[in-house]
C-alpha positions as CSV (number, residue, x, y, z in Angstrom):
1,X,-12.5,-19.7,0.2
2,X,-10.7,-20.3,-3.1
3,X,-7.3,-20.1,-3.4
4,X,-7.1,-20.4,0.3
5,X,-3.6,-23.1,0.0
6,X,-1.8,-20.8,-2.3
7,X,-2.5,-17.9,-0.2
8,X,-1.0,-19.4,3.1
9,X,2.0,-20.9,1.3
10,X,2.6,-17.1,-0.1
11,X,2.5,-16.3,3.6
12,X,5.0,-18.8,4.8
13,X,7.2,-17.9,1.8
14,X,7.5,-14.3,2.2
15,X,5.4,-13.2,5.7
16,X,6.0,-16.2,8.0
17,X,5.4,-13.7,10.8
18,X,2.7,-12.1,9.7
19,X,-0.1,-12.9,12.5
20,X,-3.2,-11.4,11.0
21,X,-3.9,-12.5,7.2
22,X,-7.2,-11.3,5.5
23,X,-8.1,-11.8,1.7
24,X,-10.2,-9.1,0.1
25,X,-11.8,-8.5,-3.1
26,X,-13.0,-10.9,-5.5
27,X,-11.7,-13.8,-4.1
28,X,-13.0,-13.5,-0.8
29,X,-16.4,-12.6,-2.7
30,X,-16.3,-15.6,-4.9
31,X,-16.9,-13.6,-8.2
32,X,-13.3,-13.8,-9.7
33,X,-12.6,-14.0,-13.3
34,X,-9.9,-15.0,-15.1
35,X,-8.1,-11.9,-14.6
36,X,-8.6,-11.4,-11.0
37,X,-5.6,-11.0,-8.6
38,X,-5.7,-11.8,-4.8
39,X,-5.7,-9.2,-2.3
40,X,-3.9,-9.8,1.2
41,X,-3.7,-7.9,3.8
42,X,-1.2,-8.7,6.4
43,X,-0.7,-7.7,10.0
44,X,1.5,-8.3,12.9
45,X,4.6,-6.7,15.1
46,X,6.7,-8.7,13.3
47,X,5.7,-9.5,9.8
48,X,8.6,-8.3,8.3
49,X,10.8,-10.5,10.0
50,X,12.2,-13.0,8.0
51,X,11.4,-11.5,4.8
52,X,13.2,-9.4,2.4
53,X,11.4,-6.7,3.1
54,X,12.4,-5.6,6.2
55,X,13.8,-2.6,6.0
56,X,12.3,0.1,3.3
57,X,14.3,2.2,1.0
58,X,16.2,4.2,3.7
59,X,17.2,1.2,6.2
60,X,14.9,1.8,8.5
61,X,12.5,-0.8,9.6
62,X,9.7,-1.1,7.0
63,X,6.0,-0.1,9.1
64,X,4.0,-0.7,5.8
65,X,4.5,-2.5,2.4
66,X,2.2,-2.6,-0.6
67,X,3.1,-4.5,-3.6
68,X,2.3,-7.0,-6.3
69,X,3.4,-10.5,-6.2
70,X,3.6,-13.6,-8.7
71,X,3.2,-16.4,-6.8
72,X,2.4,-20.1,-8.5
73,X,0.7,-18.4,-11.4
74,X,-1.3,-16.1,-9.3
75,X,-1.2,-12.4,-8.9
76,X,-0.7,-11.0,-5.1
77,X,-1.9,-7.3,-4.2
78,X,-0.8,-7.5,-0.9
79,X,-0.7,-4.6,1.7
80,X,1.2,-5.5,4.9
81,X,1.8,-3.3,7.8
82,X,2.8,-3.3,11.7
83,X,0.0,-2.7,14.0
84,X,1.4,1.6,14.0
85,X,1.9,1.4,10.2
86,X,-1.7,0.0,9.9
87,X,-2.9,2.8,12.0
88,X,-1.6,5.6,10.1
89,X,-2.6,4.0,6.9
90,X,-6.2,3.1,8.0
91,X,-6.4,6.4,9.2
92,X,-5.5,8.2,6.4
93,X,-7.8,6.4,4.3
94,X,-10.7,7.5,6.6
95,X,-9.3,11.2,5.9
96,X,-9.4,10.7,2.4
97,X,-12.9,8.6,2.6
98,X,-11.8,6.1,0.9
99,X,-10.8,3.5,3.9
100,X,-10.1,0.3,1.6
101,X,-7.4,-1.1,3.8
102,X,-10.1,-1.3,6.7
103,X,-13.0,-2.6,4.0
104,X,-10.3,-4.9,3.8
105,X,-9.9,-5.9,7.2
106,X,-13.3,-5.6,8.2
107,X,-15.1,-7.8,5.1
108,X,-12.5,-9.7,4.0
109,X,-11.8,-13.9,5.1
110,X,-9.6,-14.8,7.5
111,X,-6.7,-16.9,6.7
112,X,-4.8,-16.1,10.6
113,X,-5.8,-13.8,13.5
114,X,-8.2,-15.6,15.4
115,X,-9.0,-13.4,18.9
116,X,-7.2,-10.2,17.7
117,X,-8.0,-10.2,14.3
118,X,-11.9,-10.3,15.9
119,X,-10.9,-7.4,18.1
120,X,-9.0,-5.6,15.4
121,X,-12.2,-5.8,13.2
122,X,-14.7,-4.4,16.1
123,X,-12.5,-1.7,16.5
124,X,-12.4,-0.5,12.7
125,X,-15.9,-1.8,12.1
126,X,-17.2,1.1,14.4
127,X,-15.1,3.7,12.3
128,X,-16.6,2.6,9.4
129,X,-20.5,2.5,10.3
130,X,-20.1,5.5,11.8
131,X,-19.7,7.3,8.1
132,X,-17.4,10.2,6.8
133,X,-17.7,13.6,8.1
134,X,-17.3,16.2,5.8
135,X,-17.1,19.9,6.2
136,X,-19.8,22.5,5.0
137,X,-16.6,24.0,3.4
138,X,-15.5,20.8,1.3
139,X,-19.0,20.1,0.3
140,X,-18.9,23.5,-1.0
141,X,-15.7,23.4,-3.1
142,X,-16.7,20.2,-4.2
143,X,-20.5,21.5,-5.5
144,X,-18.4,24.7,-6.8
145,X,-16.0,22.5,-9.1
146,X,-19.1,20.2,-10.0
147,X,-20.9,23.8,-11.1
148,X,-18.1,24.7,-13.1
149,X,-17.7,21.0,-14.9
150,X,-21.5,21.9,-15.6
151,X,-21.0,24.6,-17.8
152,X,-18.1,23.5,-19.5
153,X,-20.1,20.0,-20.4
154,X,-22.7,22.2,-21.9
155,X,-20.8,25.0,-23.6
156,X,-18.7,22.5,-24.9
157,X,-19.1,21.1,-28.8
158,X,-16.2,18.9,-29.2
159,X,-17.4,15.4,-28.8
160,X,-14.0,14.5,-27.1
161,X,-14.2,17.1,-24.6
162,X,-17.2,16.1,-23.7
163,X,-16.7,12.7,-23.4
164,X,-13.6,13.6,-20.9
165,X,-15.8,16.3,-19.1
166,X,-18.8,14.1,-18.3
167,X,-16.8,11.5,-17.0
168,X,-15.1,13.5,-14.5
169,X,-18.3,14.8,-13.5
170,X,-20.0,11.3,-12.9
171,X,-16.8,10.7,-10.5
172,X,-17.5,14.0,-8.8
173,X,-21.3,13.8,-8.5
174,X,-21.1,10.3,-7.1
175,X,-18.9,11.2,-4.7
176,X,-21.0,14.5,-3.8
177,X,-23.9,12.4,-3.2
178,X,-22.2,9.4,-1.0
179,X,-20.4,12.0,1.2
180,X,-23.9,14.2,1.9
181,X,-25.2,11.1,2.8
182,X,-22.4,9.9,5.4
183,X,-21.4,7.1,2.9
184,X,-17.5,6.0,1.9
185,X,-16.9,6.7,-1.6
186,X,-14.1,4.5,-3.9
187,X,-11.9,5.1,-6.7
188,X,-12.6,3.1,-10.3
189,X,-14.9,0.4,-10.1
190,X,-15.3,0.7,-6.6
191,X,-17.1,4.4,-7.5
192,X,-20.6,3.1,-9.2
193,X,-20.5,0.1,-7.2
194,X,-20.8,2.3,-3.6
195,X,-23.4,4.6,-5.4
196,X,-25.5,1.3,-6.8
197,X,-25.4,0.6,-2.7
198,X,-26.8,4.0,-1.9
199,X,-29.6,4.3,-4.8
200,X,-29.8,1.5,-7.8
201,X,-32.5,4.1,-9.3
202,X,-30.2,7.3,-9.1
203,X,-27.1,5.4,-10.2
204,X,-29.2,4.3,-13.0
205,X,-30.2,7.6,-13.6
206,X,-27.0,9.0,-14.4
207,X,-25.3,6.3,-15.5
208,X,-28.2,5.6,-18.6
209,X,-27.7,8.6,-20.5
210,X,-23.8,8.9,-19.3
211,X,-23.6,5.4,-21.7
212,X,-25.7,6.7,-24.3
213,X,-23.6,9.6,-24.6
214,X,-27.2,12.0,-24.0
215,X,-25.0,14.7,-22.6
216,X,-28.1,16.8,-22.6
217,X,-29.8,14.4,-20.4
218,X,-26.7,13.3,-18.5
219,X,-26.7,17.4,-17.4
220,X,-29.8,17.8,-16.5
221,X,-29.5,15.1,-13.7
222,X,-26.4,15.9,-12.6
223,X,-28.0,19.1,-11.9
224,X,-31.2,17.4,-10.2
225,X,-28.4,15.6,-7.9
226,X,-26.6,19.0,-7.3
227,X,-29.8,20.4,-6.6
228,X,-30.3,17.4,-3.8
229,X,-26.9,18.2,-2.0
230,X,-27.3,22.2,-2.0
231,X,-27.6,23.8,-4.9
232,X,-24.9,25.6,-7.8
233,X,-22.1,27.7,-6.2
234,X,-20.1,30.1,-8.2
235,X,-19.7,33.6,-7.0
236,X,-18.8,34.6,-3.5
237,X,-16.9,30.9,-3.2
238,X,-13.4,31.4,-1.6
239,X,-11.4,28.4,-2.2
């Protein structure tokens, strides 16, 4: 893996105790750029001893950290927990369905953990094939709000306001259709990259005209997708 030294003499500089170390994104990948930063993930009872971050803002003992770091010209992302902070963290990713501290753990490189960091990773792996679950109620609010962003993209003549509105409803109409299909969704780049992994033909599909600025068009199949997960919903909806 690249950048593999100056990762583990960031470790021993400011997480010595850290006992799981996992590096995510484009460096584990291979795909950086000249812009890329490193993301770490760090894990262990005690990997805030002997580091300055210890305690968190209100003395107590810090259970999660995550923060950006200059290191030897490099840029850190680095999310460090205990094995309870990690918990609630992971879990509240899974909640929200976007999990990217367990993508994290699960896909990333190894730097240190050896046998737990293995166990760790079943563990979470499981959680993560086994898809979100999402209510008939949420899938409902979020075809009502995608309905209503609809309209508005077509009633709408000010260039601006459509450019704004049609964004916003590529974001919500990608996530509609990962989240029908029991698939984790992501937030900026991460968004068109999970729907490319669910359908390169629908991504395409929306994404085309979405570029072009074809509003027109860009409706039309964000209504063939909202027909695909259920349909328009406007009256009778109760938020």
């Amino acid at each position: 893996m690249e950048h593999r030294q100056v990762v583990e003499r960031f470790i021993e500089a400011h997480f010595p105790a850290a006992a799981i170390a996992v590096v995510a994104g484009s460096t584990a990948r291979g795909t950086r750029t000249s812009t890329s930063d490193i993301d770490l993930l760090l894990i262990g009872e005690d990997v805030f001893t002997g580091s300055r971050f210890r305690a968190d803002p209100s003395g107590e003992d810090r259970q999660s950290l995550a923060g950006g770091f200059e290191f030897e010209d490099e840029f850190l992302e680095v999310f460090a927990y205990t094995p309870k902070g990690y918990e609630e963290w992971a879990g509240r990713g899974l909640a929200q369905f976007r999990p990217v501290i367990v993508h994290m753990l699960v896909e990333g490189v190894e730097v240190r953990g050896g046998a737990a960091l293995a166990e760790l990773r079943m563990q979470w792996a499981r959680a993560l094939a086994a898809g979100p679950v999402v209510d008939a109620h949420a899938v409902d609010l979020r075809r009502y709000i995608i309905t209503d962003q609809l309209d508005d993209l077509r009633d709408s003549s000010d260039p601006l306001e459509r450019q704004v509105v049609a964004g916003l409803l590529f974001e919500r109409i990608a996530e509609l259709m990962l989240l029908v299909e029991r698939r984790w969704i992501g937030a900026g780049k991460y968004l068109p990259r999970r729907l490319r992994e669910l359908s390169v033909e629908r991504a395409d599909a929306l994404a085309q005209p979405l570029l072009a600025r074809d509003f027109e068009t860009f409706a039309t199949r964000v209504e063939r997708e909202l027909d695909l997960a259920g349909g328009r919903v406007q009256a009778g909806f109760v938020r």
